[in-house]
PLY file of the C-alpha trace (Angstrom):
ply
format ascii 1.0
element vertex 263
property float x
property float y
property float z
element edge 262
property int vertex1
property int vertex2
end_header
105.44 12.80 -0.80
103.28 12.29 -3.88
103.24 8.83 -3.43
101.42 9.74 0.26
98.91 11.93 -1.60
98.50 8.99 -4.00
97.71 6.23 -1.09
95.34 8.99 0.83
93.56 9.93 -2.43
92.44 6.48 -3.19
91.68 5.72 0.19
89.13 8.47 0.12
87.69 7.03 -3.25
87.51 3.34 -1.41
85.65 5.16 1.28
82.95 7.54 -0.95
82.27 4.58 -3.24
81.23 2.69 -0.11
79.01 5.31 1.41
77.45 5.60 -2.34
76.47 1.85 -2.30
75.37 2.13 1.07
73.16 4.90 0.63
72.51 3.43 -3.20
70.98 0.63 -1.47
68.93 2.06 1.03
67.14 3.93 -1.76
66.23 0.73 -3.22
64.52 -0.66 -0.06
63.05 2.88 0.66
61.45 2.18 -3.38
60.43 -1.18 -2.63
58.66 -0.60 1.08
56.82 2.60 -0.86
55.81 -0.08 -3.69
54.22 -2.04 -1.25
52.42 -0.06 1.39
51.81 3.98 0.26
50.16 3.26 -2.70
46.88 5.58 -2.40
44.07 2.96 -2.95
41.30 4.44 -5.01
37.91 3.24 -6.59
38.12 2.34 -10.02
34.61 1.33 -11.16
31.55 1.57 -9.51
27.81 0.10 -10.58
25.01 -1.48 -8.63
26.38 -5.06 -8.57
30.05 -4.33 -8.04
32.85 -2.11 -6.84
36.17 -2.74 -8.14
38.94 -0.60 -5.69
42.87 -0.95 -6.23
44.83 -1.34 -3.56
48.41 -1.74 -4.63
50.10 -1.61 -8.37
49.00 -4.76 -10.05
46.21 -6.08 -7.04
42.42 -4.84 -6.60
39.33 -5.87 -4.63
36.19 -6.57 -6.27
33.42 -6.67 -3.89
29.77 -8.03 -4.57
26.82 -7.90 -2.39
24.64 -10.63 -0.89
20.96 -10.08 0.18
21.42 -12.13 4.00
18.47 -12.54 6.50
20.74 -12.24 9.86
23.22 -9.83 8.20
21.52 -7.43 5.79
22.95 -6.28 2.04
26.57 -8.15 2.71
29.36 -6.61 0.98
31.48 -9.68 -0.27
35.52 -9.42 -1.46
37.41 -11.05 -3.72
41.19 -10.03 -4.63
42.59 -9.84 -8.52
46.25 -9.74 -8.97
47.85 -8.88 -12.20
51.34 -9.23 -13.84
51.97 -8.08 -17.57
48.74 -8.68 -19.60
47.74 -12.08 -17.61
44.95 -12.05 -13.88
43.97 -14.27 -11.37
41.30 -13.93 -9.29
40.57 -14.77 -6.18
36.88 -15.59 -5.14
33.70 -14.96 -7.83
31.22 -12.03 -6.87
28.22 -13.20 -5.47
26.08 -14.62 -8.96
26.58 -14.63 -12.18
25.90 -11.16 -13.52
28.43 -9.75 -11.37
30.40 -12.25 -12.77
30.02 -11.29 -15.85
30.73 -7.65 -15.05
33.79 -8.40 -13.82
35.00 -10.45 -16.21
33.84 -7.36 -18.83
35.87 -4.83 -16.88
39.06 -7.22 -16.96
38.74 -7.81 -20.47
37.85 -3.86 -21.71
40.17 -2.28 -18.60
42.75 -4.06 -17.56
43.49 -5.75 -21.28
44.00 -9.22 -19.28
43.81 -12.43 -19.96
42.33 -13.95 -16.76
44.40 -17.42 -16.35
42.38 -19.11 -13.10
39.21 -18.33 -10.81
40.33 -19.94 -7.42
37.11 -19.96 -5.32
38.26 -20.16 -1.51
35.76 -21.87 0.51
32.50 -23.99 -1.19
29.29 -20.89 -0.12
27.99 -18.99 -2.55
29.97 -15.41 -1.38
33.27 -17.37 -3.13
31.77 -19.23 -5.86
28.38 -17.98 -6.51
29.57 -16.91 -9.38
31.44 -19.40 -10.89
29.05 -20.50 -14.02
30.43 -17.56 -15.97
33.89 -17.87 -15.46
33.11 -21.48 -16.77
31.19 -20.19 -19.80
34.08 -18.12 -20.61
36.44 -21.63 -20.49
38.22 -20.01 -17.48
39.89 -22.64 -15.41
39.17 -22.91 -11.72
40.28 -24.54 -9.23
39.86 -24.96 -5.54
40.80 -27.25 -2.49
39.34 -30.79 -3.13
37.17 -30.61 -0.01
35.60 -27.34 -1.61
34.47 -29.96 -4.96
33.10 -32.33 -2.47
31.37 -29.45 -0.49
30.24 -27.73 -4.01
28.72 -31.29 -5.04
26.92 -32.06 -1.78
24.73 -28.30 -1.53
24.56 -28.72 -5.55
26.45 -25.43 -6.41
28.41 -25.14 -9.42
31.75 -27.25 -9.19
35.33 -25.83 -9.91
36.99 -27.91 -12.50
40.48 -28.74 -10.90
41.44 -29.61 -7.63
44.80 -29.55 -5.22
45.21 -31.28 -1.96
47.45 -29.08 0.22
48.50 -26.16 -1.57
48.79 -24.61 -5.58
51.16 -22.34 -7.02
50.14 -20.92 -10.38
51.53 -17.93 -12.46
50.27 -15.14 -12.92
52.80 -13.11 -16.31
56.27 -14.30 -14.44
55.00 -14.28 -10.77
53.35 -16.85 -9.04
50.21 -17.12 -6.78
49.93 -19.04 -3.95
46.71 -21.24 -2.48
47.09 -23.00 0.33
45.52 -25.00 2.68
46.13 -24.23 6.56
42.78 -26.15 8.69
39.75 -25.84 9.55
37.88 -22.19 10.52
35.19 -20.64 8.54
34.62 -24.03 7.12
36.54 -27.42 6.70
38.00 -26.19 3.25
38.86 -22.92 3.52
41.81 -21.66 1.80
44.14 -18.48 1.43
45.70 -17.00 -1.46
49.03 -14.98 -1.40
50.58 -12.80 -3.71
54.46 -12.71 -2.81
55.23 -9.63 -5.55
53.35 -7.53 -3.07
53.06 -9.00 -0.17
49.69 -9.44 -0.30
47.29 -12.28 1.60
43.76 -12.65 0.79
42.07 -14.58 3.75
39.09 -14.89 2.59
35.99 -15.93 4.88
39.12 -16.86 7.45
39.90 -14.00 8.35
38.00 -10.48 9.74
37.93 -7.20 9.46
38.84 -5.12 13.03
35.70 -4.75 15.11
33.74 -7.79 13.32
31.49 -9.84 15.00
31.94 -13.66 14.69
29.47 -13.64 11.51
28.03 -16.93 10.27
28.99 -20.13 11.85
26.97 -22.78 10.61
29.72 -24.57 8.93
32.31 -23.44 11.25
34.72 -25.58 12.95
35.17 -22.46 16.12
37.80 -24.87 18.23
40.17 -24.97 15.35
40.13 -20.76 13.88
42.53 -19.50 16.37
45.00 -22.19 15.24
44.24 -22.30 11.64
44.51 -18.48 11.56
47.91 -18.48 13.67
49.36 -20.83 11.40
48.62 -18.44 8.29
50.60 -15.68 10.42
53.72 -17.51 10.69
53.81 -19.08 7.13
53.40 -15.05 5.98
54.84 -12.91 8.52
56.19 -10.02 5.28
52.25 -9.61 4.28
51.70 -6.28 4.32
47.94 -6.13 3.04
45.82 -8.29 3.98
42.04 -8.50 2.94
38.98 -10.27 4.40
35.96 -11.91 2.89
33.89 -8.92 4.55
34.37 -5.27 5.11
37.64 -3.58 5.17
41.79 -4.58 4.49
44.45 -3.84 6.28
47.74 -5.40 7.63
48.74 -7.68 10.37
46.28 -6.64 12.96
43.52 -8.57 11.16
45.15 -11.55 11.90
45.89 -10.80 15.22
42.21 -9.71 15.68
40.85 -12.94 14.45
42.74 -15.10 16.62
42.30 -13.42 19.55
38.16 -13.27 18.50
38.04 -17.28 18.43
40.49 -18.48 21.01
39.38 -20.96 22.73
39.55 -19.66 26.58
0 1
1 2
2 3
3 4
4 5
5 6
6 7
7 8
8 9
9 10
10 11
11 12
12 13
13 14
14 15
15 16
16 17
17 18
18 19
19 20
20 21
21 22
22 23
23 24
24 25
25 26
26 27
27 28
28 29
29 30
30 31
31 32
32 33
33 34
34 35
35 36
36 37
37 38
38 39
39 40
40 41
41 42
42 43
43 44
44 45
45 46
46 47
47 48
48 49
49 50
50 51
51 52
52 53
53 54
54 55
55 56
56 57
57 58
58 59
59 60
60 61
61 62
62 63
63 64
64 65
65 66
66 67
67 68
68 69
69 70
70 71
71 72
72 73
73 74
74 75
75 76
76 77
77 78
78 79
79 80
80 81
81 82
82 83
83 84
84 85
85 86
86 87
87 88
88 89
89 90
90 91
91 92
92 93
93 94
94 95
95 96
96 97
97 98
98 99
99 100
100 101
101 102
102 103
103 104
104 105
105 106
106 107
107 108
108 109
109 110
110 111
111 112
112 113
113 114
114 115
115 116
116 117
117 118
118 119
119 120
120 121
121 122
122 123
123 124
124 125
125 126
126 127
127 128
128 129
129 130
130 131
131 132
132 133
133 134
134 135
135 136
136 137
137 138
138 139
139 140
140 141
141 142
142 143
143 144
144 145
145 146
146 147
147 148
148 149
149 150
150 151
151 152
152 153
153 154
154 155
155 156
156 157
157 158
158 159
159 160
160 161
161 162
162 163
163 164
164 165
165 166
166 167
167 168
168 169
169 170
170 171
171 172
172 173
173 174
174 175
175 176
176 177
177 178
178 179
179 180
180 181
181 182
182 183
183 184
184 185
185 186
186 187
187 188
188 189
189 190
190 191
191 192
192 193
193 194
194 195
195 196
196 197
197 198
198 199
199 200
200 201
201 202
202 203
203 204
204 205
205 206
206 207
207 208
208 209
209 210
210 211
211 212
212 213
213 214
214 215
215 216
216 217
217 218
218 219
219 220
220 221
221 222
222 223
223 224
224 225
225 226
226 227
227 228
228 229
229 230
230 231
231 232
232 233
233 234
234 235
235 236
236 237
237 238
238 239
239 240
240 241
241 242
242 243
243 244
244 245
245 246
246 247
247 248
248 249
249 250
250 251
251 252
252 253
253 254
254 255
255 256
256 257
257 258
258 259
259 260
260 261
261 262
């Protein structure tokens, strides 16, 4: 008889310790989903020239503005991700004194080294500001299209170049840049941040309810594509940021291939 009581009792054990590492575990994917996608985005610093907002633990958008003729006072973004004490930054502001600012902030604020400036696309809304990141003997680097671009409109050039896609690190995370076709412009690139499952698209991609924008360096046959392939090489993005106007998730994508397929 106690040798019955023995067998049941440990049974039972066997069978709580299993619910506890079920339950255990959903906790830790409940953390990790929370991590990711309720963190309440707030602005952080505000001044004429620049607005910095975070959006997730270690990622923020800077945005800059550019006087256009079509489009008005353009707010431009640009993404920083940080790990530890070390950035990377996605896109300069618009010119150099925003540069500058920003640089300031991530210096004084954030207490970050700031290990690469990775301009996206070759117009001045991405690497405007790229002088003062040089000045400071920041590295950048871009797609080697955007050089060629950068050298042919006589804009500042970035100082290192990849061919199809660059992973650098960021503390012990990496960044990724990659290449995916033709859209915006021939060089266009995306970065991704894979700690949070974050995509910045750049000039790619669109805010909901955008028009088409500026396409006098667009290649309009080839967005939908371009922009589809981005979706299935990063289907876990969960925030996903524009080069104008407003983040958000998955819809962006959506939106922007559906705005430039070709009927």
């Amino acid at each position: 008889m106690k040798g019955k009581i023995k067998i049941r009792l440990n049974q039972n054990f066997t069978f709580s310790k299993k619910i506890f590492i079920v339950l255990f575990s959903l906790f830790l994917l409940s953390c990790h989903s929370r991590h990711t996608t309720d963190f309440n985005a707030k602005e952080i610093y505000k001044s004429e020239n620049l607005i910095i907002k975070q959006i997730s633990e270690n990622s923020f958008i800077h945005t800059s503005f550019k006087q256009t003729q079509d489009f008005g006072n353009v707010p431009c973004n640009g993404l920083i991700v940080k790990n530890g004490h070390e950035t990377i930054i996605f896109d300069t502001p618009t010119n150099d004194k925003s540069s500058e600012e920003l640089i300031q902030w991530i210096n004084q604020k954030l207490h970050s080294k700031i290990n690469a400036i990775i301009p996206t696309h070759f117009h001045d809304d991405s690497l405007g500001g790229l002088q003062a990141f040089h000045t400071h003997r920041i590295p950048s680097y871009s797609y080697y299209e955007t050089i060629e671009l950068a050298k042919e409109n006589h804009f500042v050039i970035p100082k290192n170049s990849f061919n199809d896609s660059l992973i650098l690190k960021v503390g012990n995370k990496k960044v990724i840049t990659k290449f995916f076709g033709e859209g915006h412009t021939k060089d266009n690139v995306v970065g991704y941040f894979p700690d949070e499952n974050i995509l910045f698209g750049g000039c790619l991609l669109k805010e909901l309810e955008a028009s088409k924008g500026y396409l006098g360096d667009a290649n309009i046959a080839a967005w939908s594509a371009t922009v589809g392939k981005v979706k299935k090489e990063y289907p876990n993005a969960k925030i996903i940021i524009p080069g104008h106007g407003e983040y958000g998730d998955q819809k962006l994508l959506d939106y922007t291939i559906s705005l430039f397929k070709v009927q």
